[in-house]
Structure formats: C-alpha cells, structure tokens
N, C-alpha and C positions, 0 to 999 in steps of 0.2 A: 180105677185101680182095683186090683182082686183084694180080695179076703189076705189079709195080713196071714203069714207065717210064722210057727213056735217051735224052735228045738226041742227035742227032747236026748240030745246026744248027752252024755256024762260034761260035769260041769269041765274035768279038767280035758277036755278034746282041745277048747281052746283058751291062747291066751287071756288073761282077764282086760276086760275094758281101759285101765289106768295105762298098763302097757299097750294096748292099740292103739289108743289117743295118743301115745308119748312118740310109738312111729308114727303116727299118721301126721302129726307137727313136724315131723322131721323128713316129709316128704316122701314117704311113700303112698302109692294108690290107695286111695277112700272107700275103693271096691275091696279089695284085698283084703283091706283092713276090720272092714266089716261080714265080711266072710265066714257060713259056717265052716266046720270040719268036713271032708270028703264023706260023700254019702250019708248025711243025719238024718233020722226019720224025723218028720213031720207031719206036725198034727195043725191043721186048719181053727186060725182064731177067728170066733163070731166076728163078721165084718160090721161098723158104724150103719145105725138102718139112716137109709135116708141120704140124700146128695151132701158135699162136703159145705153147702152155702147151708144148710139148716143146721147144722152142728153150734149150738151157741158160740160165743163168740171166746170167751174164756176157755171153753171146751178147746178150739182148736189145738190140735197138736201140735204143727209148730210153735203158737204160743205157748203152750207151755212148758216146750223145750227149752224157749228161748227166756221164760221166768226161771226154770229151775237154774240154770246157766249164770244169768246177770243179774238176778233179784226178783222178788215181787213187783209187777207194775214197771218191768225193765226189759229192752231188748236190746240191750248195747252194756258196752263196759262204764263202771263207775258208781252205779248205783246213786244213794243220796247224799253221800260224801262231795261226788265230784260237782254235782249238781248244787248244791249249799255255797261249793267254795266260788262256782261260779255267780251266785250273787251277792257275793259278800258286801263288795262295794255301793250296793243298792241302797243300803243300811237300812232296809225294808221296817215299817211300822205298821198297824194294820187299819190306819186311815187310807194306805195305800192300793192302789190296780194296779194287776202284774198279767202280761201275757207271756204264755210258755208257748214258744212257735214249735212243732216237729214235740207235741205232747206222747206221742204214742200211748202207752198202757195209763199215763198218766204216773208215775211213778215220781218224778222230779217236781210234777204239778202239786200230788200230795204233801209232797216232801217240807217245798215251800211256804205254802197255805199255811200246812201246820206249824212250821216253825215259828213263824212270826205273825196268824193269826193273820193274814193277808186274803184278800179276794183275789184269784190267781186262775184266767179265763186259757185252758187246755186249747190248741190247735194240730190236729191233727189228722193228713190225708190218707189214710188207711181207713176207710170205714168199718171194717174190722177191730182194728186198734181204737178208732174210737168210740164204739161202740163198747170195748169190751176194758176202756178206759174210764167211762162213766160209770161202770157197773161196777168199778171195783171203787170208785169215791160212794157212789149211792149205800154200797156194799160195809163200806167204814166209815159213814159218815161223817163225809168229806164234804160240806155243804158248802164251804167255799172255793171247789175246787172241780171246777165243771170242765169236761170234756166236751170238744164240738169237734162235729166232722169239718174239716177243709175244703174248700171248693174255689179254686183261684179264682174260676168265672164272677166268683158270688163274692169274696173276701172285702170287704169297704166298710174296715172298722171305723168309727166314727170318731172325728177329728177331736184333739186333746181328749180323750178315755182314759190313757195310760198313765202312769208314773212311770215304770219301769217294761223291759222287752228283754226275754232271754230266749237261748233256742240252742239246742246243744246235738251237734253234728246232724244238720237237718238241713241246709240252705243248699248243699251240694244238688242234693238231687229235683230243686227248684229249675224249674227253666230260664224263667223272667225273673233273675233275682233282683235286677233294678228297678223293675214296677212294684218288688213284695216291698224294698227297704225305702222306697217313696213311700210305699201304706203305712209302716213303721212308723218312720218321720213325722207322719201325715196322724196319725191316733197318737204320737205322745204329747203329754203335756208339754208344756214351755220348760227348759230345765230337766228334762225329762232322761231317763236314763237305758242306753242297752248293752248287754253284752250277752255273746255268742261266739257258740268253737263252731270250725266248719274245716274241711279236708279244702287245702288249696295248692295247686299246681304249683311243684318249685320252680324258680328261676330256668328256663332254659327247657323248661319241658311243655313242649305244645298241647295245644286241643285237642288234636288226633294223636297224640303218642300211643302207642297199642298198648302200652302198661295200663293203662287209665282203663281198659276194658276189665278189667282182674278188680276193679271197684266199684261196681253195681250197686244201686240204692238195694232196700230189702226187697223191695217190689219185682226184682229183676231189670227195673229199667235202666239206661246207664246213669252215670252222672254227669252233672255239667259244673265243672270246675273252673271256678276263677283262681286267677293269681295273687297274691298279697297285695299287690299293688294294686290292681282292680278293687280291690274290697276298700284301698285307704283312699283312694280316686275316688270311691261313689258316695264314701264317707264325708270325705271332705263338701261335695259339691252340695251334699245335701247338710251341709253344717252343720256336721256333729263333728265334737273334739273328742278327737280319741287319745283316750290315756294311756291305753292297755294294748299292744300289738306283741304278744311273744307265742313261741314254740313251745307246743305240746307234745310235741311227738313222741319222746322216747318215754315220757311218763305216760303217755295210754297205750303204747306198747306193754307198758309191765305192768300198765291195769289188767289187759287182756289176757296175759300170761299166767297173772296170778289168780283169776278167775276160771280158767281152765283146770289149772292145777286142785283150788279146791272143789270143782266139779267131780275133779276122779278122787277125791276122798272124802264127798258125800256118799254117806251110806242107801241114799236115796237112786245115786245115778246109775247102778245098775239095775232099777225096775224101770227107766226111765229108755236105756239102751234094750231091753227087752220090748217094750210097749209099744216106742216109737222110733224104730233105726231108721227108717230113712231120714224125719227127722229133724235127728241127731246128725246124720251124716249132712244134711244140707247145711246144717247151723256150722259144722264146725268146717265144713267146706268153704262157707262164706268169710268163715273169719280166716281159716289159712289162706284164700287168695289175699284178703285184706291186708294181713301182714306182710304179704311176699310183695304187694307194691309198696306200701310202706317202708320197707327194707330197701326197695329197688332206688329208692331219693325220689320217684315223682313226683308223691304226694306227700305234704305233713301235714298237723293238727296243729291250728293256729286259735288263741282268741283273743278277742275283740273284746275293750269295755269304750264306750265312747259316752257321751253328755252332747243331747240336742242346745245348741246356741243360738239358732234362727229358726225362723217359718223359711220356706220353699215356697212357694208356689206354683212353681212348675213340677214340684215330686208330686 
C-alpha cells in the first residue's frame, strides 16, 4: 500500500462523518461515502517504516479501529456488559477455571477474571489478537487472565481442567466444531458448566445459501454455520443438559446500532476517520453486510447455557 493521503480542502467541502455513516447504514456505496471533494489538494502522510507484520500488534490499525468502535480489548458488539450477563449462571467463585473460547483482544477475558477474582485461560486464533490480548492483561495487570494463541492442530486441553466454558460469537467460523465441543466436554469437570452465543442457520436456510457469504469471520474466511438443532444434537449426544436455548438476535442488532451511533458522537472519531479510513471503511463495511444477512432471516444469534451430566468417551 502507498503512503496514506491528507486533505487539505476546507472542512465544509464535505459532509461531516456522523452524516456519511448515517448514509452509508442506509445503503449507499462505501466509496462514495468516503470520498474527498472534487479536486482537493494533497499533501503525502509519512508512510508506517516497516512491512505491516512488524507494526506491533496493538498498534495495528484496524485494531484500533475496531477498539475505539466496540471498547477496549473488544472487536465485536457488547462489550463487558454482554459478556458478564453471559456468565451469570456460572455463579463463578474464584476457586474456580474458566475458559473463554474466541478470546480476541481479551476484553470479556478481563472482564471476568476481574469480576469475580477467577483464573480465566483466553483462546484465541488470531495471532495478532492474541498477542495483542496478552499485552493488554500484562499491560493492567491482569495476572489471571492469560491470553494464548489457538492452534486446532495443537488444542488438547486436559481432561476435568475446567469448571466453567464460555465463548461468545466464535464457534461459526470453526470448522470441526464437533471435534472443538468433544475437547470442551472432554477438560470440563464433572458437573461442569458452558454457555455460548454463536450465529446459526435458520430453519430452512441451507449450507450454500449465497446470503451466508455476506457473513465472513473477521479473518475473511467464510463461516461454517450450524443450525439450532445441530448445536442441541451434539449437545445432547455428548450429555450435556441444556437449559438455556433462546434468541438473541434483535437484541444485538440494537447493540450494533447503538454502538455505531455513539461512535459518531465520539469526539475522538473524527481523528480516527482521518488517520485510518480505509479502516474505518472495512469495519463498518463488515458490520453493514453483517446486518443486511441478519435482517435477510438466514442467520440469528442464539445462546446456549448447558451443565455437563456424563463422561463420553467417544468425544
């Protein structure tokens, strides 16, 4: 990529950013929208010395798009609210193990640890993310709240480890998700507890439906979506009793909404639309296709609380 580019046109050439986000949610092109004024002069910004893998890892610009956005130590909607409510049921103490599956920045990891004073072991396959997940526990002195890189090849947590297993819109973009929730099964204690949201195919909507392309992990890769009933199938066979099966959808829908909203009235986010527009334009690209399947009925946001009631053997 060249040397990043800086206006220097008068501010009111164009719309302010709150209004181009407001069209750009409402469907018009991403290009347009981030578009100078006809003919600005341009003045060449010092380009990053160095390939974009040396750039520490907090440094990265899209993270820190996608912090200023969704939180510190967050690259999704919810923050530590939704993450909290997600283990409520745990009744977490802190003689207890917790693994957070799909850790990223760590953010939910922190969040946990610290509330209740728990050892809470991060999972997370972005080596980026979890790199630049440990660095923000090492960073606050988060000593019980380790970030580790993921490596399905390599994953064989060790049998009864856990107490509890959370993981929050992560298992989509798993391939083998019946070999991860056999390893699950397989490191919780006897009694042992999980819950987890994850994006699953509605009733009636196939494996190939072309909507499902328009929901891509962050990585770019696609996802691989199970159905409701797939997830209470693998659940059952590996016995666990699930308590908790309900719909999330329209409620992280209006997480996303409300997150955007106070995005454009951070006084922060217009140094943020200067520094780093593309981005800006990819994060918010990713969440408007996100919504538009969302909205389409393919996919919803379901979670899971279940309680391990047997050993497997064959998981």
């Amino acid at each position: 990529m060249g040397a990043a580019l800086e206006s220097t046109a008068p501010p009111t050439a164009k719309a302010s950013f709150k209004t181009r986000l407001k069209a750009w949610w409402e469907g018009y092109d991403p290009a347009e929208l981030m578009a100078e004024p006809p003919q600005p002069v341009l003045v060449p910004v010092a380009p990053v010395k160095g390939p974009p893998q040396e750039i520490p890892p907090l440094e990265q610009p899209h993270i820190k798009v996608a912090q200023q956005v969704w939180g510190e130590g967050f690259t999704r909607p919810g923050r530590e609210a939704s993450i909290l409510t997600l283990v409520k049921p745990f009744a977490l103490n802190p003689s207890m193990t917790v693994m957070d599956f799909g850790a990223e920045l760590g953010g939910g990891t922190r969040a946990v640890s610290n509330e209740f004073g728990v050892w809470v072991n991060g999972f997370e396959s972005d080596p980026i993310m979890a790199a630049g997940g440990q660095e923000l526990s090492v960073k606050k002195g988060a000593k019980k709240a380790d970030i580790k890189l993921y490596v399905p090849q390599e994953f064989q947590p060790k049998a009864a480890t856990y107490d509890c297993i959370f993981s929050s819109e992560a298992l989509y973009a798993v391939q083998e998700k019946e070999k991860l929730l056999g390893s699950f099964e397989r490191t919780l204690k006897a009694r042992g507890q999980i819950a987890l949201t994850d994006f699953v195919r509605t009733p009636g909507t196939k494996a190939d439906d072309p909507r499902l392309a328009g929901f891509p992990a962050r990585n770019g890769q696609p996802g691989h979506f199970w159905t409701n009933d797939d997830y209470l199938g693998k659940m059952k066979a590996l016995k666990f009793d699930v308590r908790v099966d309900e719909d999330l959808t329209d409620h992280f829908r209006s997480v996303i909404i409300e997150a955007w909203v106070n995005f454009t009235q951070d006084e922060a986010a217009a140094a943020f639309v200067r520094a780093h527009p593309e981005e800006l334009v990819a994060e918010v690209s990713l969440w408007t296709q996100r919504m538009a399947v969302l909205d389409s009925g393919a996919l919803q946001l379901r979670r899971y609380y279940a309680i391990k009631m047997g050993s497997t053997k064959s998981s």
